[in-house]
VEXLO-362416 format. One line per 5 residues: their letters; for each residue x, y, z of N, C-alpha, C, CB. Coordinates in nm, 2 decimals, decimal comma. Glycine has a CB too. Layout:
<pts>
A = X/Y/Z/X/Y/Z/X/Y/Z/X/Y/Z; ...;
</pts>
This chain:
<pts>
XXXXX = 1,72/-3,88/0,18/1,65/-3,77/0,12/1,54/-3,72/0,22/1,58/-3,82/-0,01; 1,53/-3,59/0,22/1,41/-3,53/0,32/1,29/-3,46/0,21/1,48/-3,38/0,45; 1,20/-3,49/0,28/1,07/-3,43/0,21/1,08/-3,30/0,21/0,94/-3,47/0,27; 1,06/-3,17/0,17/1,06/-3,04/0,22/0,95/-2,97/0,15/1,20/-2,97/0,21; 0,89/-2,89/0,20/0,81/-2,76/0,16/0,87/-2,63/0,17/0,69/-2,75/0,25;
XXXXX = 0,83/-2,54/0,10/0,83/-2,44/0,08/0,78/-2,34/0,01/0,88/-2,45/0,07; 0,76/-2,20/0,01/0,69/-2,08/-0,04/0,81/-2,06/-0,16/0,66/-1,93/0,08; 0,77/-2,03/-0,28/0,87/-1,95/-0,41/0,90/-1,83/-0,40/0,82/-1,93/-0,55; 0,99/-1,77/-0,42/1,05/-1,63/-0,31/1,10/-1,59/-0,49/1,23/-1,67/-0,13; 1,16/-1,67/-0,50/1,24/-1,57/-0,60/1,30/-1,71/-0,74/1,41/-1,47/-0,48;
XXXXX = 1,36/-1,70/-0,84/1,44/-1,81/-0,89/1,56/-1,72/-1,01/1,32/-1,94/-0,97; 1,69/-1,80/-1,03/1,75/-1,72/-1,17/1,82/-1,83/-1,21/1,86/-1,58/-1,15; 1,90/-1,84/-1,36/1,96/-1,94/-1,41/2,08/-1,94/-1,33/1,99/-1,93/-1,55; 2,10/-2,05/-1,31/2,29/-2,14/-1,29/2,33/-2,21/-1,42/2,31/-2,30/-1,16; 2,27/-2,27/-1,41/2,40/-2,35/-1,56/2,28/-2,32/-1,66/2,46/-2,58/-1,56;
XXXXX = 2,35/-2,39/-1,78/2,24/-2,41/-1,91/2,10/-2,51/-1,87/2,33/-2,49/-2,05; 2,10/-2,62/-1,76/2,01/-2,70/-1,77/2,00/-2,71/-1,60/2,04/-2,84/-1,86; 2,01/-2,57/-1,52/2,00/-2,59/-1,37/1,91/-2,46/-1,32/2,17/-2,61/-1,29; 1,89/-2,43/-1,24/1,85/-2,28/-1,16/1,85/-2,26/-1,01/1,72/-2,24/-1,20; 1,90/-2,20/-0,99/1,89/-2,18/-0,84/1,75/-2,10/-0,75/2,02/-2,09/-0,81;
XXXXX = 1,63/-2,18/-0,68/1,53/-2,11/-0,63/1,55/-2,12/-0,49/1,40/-2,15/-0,67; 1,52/-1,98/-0,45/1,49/-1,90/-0,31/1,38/-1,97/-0,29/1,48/-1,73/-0,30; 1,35/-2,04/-0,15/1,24/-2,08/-0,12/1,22/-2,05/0,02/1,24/-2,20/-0,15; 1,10/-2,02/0,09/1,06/-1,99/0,24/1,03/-2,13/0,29/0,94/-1,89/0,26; 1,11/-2,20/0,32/1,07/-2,36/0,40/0,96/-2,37/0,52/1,23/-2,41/0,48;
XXXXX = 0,92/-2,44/0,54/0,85/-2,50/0,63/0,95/-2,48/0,78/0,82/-2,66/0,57; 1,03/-2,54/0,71/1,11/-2,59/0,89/1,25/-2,50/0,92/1,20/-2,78/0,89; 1,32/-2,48/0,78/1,42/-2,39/0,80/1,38/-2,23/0,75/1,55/-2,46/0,71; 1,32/-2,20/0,71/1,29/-2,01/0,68/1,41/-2,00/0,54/1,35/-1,85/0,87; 1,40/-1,93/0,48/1,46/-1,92/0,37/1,59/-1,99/0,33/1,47/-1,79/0,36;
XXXXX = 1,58/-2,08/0,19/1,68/-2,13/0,16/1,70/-2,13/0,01/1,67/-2,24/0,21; 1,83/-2,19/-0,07/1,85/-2,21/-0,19/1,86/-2,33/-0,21/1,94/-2,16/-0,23; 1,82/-2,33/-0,33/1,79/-2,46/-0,36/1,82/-2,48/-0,54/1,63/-2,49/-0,30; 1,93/-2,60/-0,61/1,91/-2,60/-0,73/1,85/-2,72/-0,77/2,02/-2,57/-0,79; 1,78/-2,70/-0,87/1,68/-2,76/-0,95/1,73/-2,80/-1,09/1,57/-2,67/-0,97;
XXXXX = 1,72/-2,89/-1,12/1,77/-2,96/-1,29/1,63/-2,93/-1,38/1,80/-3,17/-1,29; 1,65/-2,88/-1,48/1,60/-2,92/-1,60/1,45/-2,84/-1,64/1,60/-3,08/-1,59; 1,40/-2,73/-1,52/1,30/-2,63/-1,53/1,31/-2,61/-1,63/1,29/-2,52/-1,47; 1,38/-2,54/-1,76/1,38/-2,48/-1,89/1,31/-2,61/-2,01/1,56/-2,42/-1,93; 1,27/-2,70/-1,96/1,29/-2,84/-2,13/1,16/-2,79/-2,12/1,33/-3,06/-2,13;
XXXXX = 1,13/-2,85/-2,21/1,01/-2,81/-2,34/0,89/-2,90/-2,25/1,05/-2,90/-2,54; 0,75/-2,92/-2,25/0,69/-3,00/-2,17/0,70/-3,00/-2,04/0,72/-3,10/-2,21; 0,79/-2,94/-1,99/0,78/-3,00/-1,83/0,71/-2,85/-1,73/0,99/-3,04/-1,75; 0,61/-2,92/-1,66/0,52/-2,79/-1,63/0,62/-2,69/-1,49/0,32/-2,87/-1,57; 0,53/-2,59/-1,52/0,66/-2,45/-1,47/0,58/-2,41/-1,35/0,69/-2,29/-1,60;
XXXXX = 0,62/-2,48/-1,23/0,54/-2,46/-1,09/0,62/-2,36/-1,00/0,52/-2,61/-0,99; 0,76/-2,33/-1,05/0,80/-2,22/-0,92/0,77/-2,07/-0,98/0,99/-2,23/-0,89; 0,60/-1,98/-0,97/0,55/-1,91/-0,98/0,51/-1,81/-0,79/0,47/-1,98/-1,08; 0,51/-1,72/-0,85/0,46/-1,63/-0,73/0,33/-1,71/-0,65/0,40/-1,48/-0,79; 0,31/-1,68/-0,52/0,24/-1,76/-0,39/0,23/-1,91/-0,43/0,07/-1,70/-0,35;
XXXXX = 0,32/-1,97/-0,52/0,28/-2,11/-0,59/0,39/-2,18/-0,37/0,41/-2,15/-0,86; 0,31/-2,32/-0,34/0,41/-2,39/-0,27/0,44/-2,51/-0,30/0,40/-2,38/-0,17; 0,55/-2,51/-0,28/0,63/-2,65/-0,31/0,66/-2,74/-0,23/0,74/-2,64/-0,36; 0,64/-2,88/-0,24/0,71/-3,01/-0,22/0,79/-3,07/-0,31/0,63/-3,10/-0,20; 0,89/-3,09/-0,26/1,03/-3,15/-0,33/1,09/-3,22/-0,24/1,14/-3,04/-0,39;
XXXXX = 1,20/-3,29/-0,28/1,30/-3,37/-0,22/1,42/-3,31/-0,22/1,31/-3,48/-0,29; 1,49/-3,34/-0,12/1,64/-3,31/-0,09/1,70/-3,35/0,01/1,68/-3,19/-0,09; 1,88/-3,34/-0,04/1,96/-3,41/0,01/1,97/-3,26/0,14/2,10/-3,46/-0,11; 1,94/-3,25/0,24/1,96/-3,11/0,25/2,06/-3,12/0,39/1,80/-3,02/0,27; 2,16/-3,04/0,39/2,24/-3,01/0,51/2,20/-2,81/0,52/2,44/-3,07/0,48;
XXXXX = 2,21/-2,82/0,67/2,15/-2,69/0,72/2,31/-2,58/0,71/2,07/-2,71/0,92; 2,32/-2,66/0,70/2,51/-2,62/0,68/2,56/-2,52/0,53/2,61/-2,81/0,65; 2,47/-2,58/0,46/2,53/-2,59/0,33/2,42/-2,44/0,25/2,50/-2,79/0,25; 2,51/-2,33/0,19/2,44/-2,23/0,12/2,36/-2,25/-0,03/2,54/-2,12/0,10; 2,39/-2,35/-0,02/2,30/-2,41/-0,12/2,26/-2,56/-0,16/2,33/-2,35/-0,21;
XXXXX = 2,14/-2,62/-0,15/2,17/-2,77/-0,18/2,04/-2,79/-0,25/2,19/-2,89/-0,05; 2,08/-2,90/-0,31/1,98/-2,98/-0,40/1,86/-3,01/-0,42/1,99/-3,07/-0,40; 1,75/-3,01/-0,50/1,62/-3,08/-0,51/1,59/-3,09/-0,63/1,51/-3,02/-0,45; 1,49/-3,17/-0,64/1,43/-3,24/-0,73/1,28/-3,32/-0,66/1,54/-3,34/-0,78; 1,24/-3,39/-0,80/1,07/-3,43/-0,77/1,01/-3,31/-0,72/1,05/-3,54/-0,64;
XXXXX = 1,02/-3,22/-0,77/0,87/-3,10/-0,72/0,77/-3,12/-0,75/0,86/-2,96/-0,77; 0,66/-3,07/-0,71/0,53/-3,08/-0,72/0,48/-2,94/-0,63/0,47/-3,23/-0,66; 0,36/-2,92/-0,70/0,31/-2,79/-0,63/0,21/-2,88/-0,47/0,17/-2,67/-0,78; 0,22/-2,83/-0,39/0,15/-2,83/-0,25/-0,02/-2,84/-0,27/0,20/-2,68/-0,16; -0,09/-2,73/-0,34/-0,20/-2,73/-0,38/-0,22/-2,63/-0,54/-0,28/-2,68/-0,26;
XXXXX = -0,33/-2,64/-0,58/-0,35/-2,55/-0,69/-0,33/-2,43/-0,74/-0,43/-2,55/-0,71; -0,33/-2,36/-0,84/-0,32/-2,21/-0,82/-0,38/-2,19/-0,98/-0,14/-2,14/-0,79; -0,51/-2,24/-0,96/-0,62/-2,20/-1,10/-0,61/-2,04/-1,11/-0,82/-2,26/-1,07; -0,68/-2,00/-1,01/-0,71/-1,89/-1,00/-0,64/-1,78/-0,97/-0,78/-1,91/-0,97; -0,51/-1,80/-0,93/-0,39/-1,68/-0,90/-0,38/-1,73/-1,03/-0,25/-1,69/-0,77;
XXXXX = -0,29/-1,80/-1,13/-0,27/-1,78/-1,22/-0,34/-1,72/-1,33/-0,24/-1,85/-1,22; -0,45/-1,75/-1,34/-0,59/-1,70/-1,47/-0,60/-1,55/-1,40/-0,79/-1,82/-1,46; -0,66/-1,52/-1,33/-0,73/-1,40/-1,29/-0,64/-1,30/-1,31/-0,78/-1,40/-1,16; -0,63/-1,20/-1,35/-0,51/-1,07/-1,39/-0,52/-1,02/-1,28/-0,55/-0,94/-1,52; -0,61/-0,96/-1,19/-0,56/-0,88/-1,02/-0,50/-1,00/-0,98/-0,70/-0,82/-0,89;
XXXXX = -0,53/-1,13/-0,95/-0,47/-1,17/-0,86/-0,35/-1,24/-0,92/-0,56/-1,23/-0,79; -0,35/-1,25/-1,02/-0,18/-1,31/-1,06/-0,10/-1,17/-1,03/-0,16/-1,37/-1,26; -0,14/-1,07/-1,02/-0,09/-0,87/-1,04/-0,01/-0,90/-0,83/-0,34/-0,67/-1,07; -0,10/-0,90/-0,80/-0,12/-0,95/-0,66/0,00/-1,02/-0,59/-0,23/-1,05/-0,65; -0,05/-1,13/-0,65/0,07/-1,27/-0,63/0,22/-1,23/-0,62/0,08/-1,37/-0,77;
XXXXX = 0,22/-1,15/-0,78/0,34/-1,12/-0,79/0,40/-0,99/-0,66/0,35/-1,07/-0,95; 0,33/-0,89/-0,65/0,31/-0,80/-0,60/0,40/-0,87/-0,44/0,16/-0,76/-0,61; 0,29/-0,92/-0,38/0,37/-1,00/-0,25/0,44/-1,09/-0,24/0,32/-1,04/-0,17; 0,45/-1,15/-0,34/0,60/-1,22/-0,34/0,71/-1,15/-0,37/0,62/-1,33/-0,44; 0,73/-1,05/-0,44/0,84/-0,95/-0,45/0,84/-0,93/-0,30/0,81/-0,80/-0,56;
XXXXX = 0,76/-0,86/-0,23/0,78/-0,81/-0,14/0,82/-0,92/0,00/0,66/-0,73/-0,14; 0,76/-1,05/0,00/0,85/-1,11/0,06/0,96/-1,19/0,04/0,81/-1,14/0,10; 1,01/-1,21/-0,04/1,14/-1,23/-0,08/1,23/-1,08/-0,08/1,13/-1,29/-0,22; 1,18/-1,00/-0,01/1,26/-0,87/0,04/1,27/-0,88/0,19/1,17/-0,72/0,00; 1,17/-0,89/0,21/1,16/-0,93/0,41/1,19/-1,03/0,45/1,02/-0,94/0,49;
XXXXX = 1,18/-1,16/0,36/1,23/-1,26/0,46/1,38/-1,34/0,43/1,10/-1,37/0,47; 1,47/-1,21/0,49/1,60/-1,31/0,47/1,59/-1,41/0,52/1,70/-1,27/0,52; 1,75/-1,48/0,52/1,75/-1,60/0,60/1,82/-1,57/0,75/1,84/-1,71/0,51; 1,77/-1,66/0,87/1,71/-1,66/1,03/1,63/-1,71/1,05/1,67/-1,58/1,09; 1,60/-1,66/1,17/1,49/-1,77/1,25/1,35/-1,67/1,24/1,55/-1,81/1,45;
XXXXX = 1,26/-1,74/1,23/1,15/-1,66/1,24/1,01/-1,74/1,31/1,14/-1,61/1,11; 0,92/-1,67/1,35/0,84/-1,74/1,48/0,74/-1,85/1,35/0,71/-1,58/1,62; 0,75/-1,92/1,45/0,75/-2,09/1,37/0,58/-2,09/1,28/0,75/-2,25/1,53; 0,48/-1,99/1,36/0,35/-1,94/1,28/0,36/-1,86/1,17/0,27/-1,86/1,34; 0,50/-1,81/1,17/0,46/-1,73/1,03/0,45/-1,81/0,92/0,57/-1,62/0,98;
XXXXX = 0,52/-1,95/0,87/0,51/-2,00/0,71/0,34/-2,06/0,71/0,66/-2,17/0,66; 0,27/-2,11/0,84/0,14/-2,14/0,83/0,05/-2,04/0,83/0,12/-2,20/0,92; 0,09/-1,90/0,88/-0,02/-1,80/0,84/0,02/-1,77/0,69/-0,03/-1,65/0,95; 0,15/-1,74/0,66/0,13/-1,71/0,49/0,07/-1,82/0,44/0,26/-1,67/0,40; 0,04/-1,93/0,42/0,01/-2,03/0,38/-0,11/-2,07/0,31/0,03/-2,08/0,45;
XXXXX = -0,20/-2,04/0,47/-0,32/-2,04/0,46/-0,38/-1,92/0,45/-0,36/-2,10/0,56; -0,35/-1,83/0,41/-0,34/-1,69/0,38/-0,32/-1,67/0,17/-0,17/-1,62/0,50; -0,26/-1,74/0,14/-0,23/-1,75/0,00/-0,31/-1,86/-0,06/-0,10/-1,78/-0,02; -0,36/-1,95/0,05/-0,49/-2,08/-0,07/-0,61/-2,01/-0,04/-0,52/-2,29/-0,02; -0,65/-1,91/0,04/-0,75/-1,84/0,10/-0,75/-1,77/-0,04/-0,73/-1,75/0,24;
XXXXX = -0,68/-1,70/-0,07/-0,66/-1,60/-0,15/-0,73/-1,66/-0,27/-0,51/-1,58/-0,17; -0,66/-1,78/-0,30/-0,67/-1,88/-0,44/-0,85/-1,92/-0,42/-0,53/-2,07/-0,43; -0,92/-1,94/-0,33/-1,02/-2,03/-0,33/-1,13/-1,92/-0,33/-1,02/-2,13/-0,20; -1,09/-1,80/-0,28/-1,23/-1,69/-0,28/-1,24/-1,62/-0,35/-1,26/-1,60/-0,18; -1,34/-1,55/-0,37/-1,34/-1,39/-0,44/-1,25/-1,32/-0,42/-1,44/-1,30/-0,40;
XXXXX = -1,19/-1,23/-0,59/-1,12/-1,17/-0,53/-1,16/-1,04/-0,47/-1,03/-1,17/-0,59; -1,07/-1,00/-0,34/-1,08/-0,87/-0,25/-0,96/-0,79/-0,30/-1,07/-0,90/-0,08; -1,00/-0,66/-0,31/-0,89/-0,56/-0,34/-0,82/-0,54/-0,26/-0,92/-0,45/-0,37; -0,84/-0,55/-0,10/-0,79/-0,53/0,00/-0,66/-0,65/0,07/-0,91/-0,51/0,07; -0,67/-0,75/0,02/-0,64/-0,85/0,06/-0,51/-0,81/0,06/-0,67/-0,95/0,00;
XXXXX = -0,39/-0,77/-0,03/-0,27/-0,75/0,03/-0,26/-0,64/0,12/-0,18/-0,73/-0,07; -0,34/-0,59/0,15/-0,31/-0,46/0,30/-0,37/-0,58/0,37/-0,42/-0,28/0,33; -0,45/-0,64/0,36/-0,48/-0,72/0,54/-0,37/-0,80/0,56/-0,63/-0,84/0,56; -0,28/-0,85/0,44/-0,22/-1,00/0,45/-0,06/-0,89/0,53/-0,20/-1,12/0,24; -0,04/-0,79/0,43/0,04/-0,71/0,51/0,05/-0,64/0,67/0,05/-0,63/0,44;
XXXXX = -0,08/-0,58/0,67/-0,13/-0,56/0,83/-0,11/-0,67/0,93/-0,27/-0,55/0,83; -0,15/-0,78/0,86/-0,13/-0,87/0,98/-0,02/-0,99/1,00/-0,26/-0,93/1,00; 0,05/-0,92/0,86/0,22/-1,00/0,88/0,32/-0,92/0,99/0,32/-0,99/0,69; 0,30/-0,83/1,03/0,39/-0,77/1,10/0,37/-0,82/1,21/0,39/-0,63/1,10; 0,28/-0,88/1,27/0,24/-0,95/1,43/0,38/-1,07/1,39/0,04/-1,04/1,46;
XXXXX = 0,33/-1,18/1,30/0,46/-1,25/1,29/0,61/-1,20/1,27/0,43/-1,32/1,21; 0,61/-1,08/1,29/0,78/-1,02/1,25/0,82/-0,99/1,35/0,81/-0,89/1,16; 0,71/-0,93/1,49/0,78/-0,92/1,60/0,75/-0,79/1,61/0,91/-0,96/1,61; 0,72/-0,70/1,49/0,67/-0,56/1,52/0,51/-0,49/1,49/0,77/-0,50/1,45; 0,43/-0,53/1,55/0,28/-0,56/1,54/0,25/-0,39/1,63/0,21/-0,75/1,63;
XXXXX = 0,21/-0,34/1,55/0,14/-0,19/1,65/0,06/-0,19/1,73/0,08/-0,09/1,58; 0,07/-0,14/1,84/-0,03/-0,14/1,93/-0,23/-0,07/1,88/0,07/-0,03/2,05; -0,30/-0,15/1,94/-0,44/-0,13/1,92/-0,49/-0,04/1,97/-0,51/-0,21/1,93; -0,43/0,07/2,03/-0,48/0,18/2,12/-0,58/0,29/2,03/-0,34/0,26/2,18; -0,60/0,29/1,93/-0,70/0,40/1,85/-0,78/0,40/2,01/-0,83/0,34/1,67;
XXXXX = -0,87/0,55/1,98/-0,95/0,58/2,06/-0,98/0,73/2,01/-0,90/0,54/2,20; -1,06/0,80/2,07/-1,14/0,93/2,05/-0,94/1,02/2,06/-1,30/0,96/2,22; -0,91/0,99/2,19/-0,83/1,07/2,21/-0,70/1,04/2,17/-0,83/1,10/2,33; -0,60/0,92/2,19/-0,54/0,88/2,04/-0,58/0,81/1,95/-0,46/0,83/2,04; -0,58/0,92/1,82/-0,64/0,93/1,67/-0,53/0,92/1,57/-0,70/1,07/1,64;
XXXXX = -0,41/0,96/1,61/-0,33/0,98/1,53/-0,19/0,85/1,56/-0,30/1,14/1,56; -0,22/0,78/1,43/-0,07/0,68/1,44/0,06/0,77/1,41/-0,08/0,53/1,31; 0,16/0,68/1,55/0,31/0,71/1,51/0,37/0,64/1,48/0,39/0,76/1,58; 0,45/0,63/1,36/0,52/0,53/1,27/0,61/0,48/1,37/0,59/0,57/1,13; 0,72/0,57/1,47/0,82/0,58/1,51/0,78/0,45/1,65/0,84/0,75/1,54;
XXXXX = 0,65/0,51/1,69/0,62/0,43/1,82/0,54/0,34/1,83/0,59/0,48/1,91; 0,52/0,33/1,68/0,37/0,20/1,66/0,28/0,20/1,76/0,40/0,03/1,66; 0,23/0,29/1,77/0,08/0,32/1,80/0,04/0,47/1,77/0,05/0,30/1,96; -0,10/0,46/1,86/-0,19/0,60/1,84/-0,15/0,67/1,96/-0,38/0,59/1,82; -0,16/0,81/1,91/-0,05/0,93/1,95/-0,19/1,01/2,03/0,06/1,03/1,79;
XXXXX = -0,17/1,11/2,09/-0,24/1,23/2,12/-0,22/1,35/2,02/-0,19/1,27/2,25; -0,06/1,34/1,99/-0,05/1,46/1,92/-0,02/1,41/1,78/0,05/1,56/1,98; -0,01/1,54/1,68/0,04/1,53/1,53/0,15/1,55/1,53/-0,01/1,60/1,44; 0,24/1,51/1,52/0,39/1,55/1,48/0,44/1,47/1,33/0,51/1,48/1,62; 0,59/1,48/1,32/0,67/1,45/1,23/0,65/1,29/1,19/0,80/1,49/1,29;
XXXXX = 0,59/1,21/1,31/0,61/1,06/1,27/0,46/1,00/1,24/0,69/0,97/1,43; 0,36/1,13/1,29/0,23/1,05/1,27/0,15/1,09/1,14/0,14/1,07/1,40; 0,04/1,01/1,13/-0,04/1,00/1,01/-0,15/1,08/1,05/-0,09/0,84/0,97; -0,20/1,17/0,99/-0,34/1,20/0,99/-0,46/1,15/1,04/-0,36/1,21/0,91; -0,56/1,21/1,09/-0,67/1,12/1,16/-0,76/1,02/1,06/-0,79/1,23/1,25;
XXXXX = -0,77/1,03/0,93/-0,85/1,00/0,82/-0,75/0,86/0,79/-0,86/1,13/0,68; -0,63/0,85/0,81/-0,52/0,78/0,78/-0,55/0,67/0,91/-0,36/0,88/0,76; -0,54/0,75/1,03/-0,50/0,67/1,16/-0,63/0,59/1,16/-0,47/0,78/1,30; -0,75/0,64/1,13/-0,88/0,54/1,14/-0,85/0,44/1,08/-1,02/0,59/1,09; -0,85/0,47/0,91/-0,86/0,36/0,85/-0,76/0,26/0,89/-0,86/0,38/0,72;
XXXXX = -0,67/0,32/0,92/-0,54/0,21/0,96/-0,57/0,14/1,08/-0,39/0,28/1,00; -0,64/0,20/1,17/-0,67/0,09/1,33/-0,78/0,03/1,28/-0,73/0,18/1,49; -0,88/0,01/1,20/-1,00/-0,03/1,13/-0,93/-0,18/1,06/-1,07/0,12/1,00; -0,80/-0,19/0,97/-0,73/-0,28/0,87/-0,71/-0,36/1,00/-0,57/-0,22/0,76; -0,63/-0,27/1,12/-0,60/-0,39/1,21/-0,71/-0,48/1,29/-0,51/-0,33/1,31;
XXXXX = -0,81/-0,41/1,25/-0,89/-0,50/1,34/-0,98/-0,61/1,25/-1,00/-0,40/1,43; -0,99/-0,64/1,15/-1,04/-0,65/1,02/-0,94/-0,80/0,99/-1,01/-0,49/0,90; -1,02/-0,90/1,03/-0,94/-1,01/0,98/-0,93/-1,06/0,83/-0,99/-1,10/1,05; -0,83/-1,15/0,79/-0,79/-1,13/0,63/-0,91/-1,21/0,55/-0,63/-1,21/0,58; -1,03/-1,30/0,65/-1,14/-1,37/0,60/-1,23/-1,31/0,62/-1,15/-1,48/0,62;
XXXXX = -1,26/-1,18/0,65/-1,38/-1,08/0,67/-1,49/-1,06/0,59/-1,34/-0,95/0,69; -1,58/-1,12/0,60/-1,71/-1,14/0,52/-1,73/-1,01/0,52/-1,83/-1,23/0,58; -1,73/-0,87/0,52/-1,79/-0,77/0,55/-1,68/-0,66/0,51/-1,85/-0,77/0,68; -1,62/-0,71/0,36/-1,50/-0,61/0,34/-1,49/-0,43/0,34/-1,45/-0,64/0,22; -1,37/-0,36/0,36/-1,40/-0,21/0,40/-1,38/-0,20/0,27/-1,32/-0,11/0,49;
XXXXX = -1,50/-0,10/0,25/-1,51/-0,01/0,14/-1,40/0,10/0,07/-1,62/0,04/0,17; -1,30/0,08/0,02/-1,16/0,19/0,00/-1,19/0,18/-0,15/-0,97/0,13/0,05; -1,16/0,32/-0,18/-1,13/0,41/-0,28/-0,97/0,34/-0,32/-1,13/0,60/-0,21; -0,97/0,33/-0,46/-0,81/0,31/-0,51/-0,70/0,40/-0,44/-0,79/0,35/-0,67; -0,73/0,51/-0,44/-0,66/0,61/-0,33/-0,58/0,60/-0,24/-0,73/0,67/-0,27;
XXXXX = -0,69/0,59/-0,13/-0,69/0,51/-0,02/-0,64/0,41/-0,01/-0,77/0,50/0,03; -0,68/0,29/-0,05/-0,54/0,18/-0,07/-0,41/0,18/-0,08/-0,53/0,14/-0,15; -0,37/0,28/-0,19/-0,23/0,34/-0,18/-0,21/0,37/-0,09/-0,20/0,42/-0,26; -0,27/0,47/-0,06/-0,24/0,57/0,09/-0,16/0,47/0,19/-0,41/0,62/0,18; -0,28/0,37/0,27/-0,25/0,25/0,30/-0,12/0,16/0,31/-0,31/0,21/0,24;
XXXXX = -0,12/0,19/0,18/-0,05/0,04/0,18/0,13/0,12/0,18/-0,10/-0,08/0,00; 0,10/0,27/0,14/0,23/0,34/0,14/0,28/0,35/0,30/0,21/0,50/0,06; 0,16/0,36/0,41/0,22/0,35/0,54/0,23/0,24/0,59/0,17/0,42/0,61; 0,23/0,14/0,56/0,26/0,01/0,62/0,39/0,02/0,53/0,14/-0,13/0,59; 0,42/0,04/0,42/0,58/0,05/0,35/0,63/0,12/0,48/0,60/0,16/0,19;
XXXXX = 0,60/0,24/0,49/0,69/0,32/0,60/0,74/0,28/0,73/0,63/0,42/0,63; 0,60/0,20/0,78/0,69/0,12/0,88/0,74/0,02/0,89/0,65/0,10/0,96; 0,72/-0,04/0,79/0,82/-0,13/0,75/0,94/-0,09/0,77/0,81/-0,16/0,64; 0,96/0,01/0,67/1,10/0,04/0,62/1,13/0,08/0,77/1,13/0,16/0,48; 1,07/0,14/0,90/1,12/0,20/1,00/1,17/0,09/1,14/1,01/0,29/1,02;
XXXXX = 1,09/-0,01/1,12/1,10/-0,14/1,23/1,18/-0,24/1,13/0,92/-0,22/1,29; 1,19/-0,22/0,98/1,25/-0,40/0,96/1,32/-0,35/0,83/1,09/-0,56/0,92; 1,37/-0,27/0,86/1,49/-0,23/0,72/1,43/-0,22/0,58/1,63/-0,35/0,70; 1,31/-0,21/0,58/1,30/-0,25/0,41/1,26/-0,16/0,37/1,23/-0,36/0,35; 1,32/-0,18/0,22/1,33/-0,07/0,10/1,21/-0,10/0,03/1,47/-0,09/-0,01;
XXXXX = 1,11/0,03/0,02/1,01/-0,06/-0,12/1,02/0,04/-0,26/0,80/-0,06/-0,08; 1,17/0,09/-0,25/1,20/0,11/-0,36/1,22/0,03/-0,45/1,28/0,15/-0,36; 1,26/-0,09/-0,37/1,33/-0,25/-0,46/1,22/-0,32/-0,46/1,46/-0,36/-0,38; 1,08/-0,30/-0,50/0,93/-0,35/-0,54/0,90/-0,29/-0,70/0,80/-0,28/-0,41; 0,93/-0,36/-0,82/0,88/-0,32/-0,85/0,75/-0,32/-0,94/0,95/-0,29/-0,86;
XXXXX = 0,70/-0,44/-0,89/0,62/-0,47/-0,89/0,45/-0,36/-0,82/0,67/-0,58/-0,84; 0,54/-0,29/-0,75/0,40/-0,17/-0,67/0,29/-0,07/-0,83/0,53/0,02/-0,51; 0,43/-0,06/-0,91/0,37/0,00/-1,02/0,24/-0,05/-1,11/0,48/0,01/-1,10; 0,30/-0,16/-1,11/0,18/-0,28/-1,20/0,04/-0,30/-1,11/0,25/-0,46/-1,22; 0,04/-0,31/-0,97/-0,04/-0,32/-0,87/-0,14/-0,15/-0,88/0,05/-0,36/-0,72;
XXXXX = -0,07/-0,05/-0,87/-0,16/0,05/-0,90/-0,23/0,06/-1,00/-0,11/0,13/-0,90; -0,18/0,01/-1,15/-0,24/-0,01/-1,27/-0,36/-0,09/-1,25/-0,15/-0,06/-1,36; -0,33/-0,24/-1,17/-0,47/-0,28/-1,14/-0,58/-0,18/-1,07/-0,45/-0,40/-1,06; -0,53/-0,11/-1,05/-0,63/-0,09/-0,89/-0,72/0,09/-0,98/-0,47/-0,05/-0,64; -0,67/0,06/-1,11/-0,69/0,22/-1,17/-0,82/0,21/-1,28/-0,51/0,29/-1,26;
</pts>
């Protein structure tokens, strides 16, 4: 048996007394995994959004799906669970990564920055901002991280070329857009000194980091639909 960790990505029924959960591993990056007996009466229900897990399994890297049992959550989740933004939240970027992170290889910092990035979350005040920073600065670990060039004279971000442009065309964001956006990047996700955004603006935000997403890493945030309930918080 191997010890394993993992992030909750996703879960659905298999049998009457089994389920199959999508997990973001420690060592391997996304896997399946079935689980006995989640549905019985009494037994506490830990595969929740930013919830992580330790379990046991028989595991071959081979195999599209294998076994676990003995779960336990990794650390607590008082306060993602209780708090309505941030359970809204939770859900919010776990939809959204269980969209991005198929299964592959991925740079061996990313499961420790989401990690410590999600008990951060759990232990502080909550920040409105926190899924644009946690998003802003997930793209460094994806391999497609935008260049930091703002300046007087490039003002204007281009989605196309991830960075700041000279001119305005078809691919770039407005100067009001391009600030705040070089401002997120510079703005670490434990920033004692959070930016002041309008619900608006947030959206705004968080709709162009969708875009480049969808432009560098295939993804749909049509298939979020969780973004709806997240605006309701933020209204």
């Amino acid at each position: 048996m191997n010890q394993l960790e993992g992030l909750f990505l996703n879960v659905f029924p298999y049998t009457d007394n089994s389920s199959i959960v999508h997990l973001f591993t420690k060592n391997y990056g996304r896997k399946a995994f079935i689980f006995k007996g989640l549905r019985k009466k009494n037994t506490p229900y830990i595969f929740q959004p930013m919830h992580f897990i330790e379990f046991q399994s028989s595991f071959k890297i081979e195999k599209s799906i294998n076994s676990g049992l003995k779960q336990s959550l990794v650390f607590p989740c008082h306060q993602i669970t209780s708090d309505i933004r941030k359970t809204s939240v939770a859900l919010f970027l776990t939809e959204v990564l269980n969209n991005l992170l198929k299964e592959g290889d991925y740079s061996a910092d990313l499961y420790p920055y989401i990690k410590n990035s999600f008990l951060l979350f759990e232990i502080q005040e909550y920040d409105a901002n926190f899924h644009l920073l946690f998003l802003v600065h997930l793209l460094d670990f994806l391999g497609i991280a935008p260049q930091k060039n703002y300046s007087e004279k490039n003002a204007f971000f281009n989605i196309e070329k991830g960075m700041f442009t000279t001119k305005n065309d078809g691919f770039t964001k407005d100067q009001e857009q391009s600030l705040l956006f070089s401002k997120l990047l510079g703005t670490t996700i434990d920033d004692k000194n959070p930016m002041n955004l309008s619900k608006r603006t947030r959206n705004n935000l968080l709709e162009l980091v969708f875009q480049y997403l969808a432009f560098h890493f295939h993804f749909n945030a049509n298939k979020i639909s969780s973004h709806s309930i997240l605006k309701t918080v933020f209204s």
